[in-house]
C-alpha positions as CSV (number, residue, x, y, z in Angstrom):
1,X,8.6,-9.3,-14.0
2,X,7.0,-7.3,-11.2
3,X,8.0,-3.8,-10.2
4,X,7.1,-2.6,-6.7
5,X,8.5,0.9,-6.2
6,X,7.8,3.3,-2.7
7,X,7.7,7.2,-2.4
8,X,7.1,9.8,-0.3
9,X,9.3,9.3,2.8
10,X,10.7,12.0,4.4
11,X,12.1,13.6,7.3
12,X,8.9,15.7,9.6
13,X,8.6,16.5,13.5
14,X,6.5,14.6,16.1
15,X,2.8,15.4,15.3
16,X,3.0,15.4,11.5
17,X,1.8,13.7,8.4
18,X,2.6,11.8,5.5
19,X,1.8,10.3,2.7
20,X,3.3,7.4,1.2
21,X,2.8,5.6,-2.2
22,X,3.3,2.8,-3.5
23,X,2.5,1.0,-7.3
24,X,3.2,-2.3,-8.3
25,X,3.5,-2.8,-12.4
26,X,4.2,-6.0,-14.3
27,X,2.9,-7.7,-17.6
28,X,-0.8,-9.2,-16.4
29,X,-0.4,-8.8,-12.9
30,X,-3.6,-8.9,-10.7
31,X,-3.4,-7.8,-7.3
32,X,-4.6,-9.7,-4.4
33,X,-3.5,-7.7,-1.6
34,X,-0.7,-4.9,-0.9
35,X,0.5,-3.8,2.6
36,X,3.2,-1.8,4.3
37,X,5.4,-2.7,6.7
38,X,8.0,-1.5,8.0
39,X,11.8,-1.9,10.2
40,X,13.0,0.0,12.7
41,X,17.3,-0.1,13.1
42,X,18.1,-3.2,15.3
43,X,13.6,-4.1,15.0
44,X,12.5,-6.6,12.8
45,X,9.7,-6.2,9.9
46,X,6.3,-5.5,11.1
47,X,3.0,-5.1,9.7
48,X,1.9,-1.5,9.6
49,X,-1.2,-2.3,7.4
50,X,-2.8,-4.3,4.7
51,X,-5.6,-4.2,2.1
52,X,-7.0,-7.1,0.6
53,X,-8.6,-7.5,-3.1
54,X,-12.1,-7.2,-1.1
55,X,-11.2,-4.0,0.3
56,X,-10.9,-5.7,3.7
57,X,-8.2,-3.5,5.7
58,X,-6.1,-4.1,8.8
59,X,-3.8,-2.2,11.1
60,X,-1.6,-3.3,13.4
61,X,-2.5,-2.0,17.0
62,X,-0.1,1.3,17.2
63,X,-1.5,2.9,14.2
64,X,-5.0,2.5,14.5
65,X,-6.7,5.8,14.0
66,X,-3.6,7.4,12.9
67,X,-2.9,5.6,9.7
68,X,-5.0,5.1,6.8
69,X,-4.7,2.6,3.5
70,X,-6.4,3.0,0.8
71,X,-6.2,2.5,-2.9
72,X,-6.9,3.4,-6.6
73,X,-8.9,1.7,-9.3
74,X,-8.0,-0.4,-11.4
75,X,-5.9,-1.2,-8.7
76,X,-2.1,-0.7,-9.5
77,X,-1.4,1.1,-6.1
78,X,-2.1,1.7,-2.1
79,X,-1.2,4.4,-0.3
80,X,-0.4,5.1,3.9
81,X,-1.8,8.1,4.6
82,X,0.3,8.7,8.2
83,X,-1.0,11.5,11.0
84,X,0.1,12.3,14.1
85,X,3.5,10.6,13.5
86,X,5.6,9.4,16.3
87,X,9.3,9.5,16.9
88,X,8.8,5.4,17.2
89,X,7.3,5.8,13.8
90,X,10.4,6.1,12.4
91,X,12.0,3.6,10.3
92,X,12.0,2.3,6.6
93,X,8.2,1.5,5.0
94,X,8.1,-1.3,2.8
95,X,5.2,-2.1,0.3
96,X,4.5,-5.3,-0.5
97,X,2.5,-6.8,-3.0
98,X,0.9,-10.1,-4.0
99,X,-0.4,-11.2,-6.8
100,X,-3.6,-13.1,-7.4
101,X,-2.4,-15.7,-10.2
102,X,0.4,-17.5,-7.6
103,X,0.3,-16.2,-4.7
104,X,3.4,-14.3,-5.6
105,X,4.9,-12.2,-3.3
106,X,6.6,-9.0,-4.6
107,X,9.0,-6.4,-2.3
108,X,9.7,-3.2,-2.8
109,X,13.2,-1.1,-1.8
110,X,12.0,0.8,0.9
111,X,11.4,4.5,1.5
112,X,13.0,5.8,5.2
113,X,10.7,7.7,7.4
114,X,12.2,9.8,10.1
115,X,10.3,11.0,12.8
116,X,12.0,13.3,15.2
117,X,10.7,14.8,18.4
């Protein structure tokens, strides 16, 4: 059993950061790649960014230079580092995980991020 699990949403005004986490725990799991996306109300799920096992990173095109992924080592988590947020940054940030083994693709809940202006 996998367990993805979000933090750090919050509520902040145009022109500010944060930070959002995001670790992935389960009996043997080896990561492949993690990423966050995320869904605006009446949007579907985008890619926001994603980090692959060779550290390779991509962005989608509206948060390039204002959002940064990283992670820790051993790797067990990635984080969003978001600046300069935008009201249309504003929805709910999902992690997602994948495991190396199958291929397995693991979700987390979510963690709403409101951006007013």
């Amino acid at each position: 059993q996998v367990e993805v699990v979000e933090s750090g949403g919050g509520l902040v005004q145009a022109g500010g950061s944060l930070r959002l986490s995001c670790t992935a725990s389960g009996r043997r799991l080896s990561i492949l790649s993690m990423a966050w996306y995320r869904q605006a109300p009446g949007k579907q799920r985008e890619l926001v960014a994603a980090m692959t096992h060779g550290a390779n990173k991509n962005y989608a095109d509206v948060v390039k230079g204002r959002f940064t992924i990283s992670r820790n080592n051993p790797w067990t988590a990635v984080y969003l580092q978001m600046n300069n947020l935008k009201p249309e940054d504003t929805g709910v940030y999902y992690c997602k995980a994948q495991s190396a083994c199958w291929r397995d693709e693991y979700w987390g809940q979510g963690t709403q991020v409101t951006v007013s202006s």
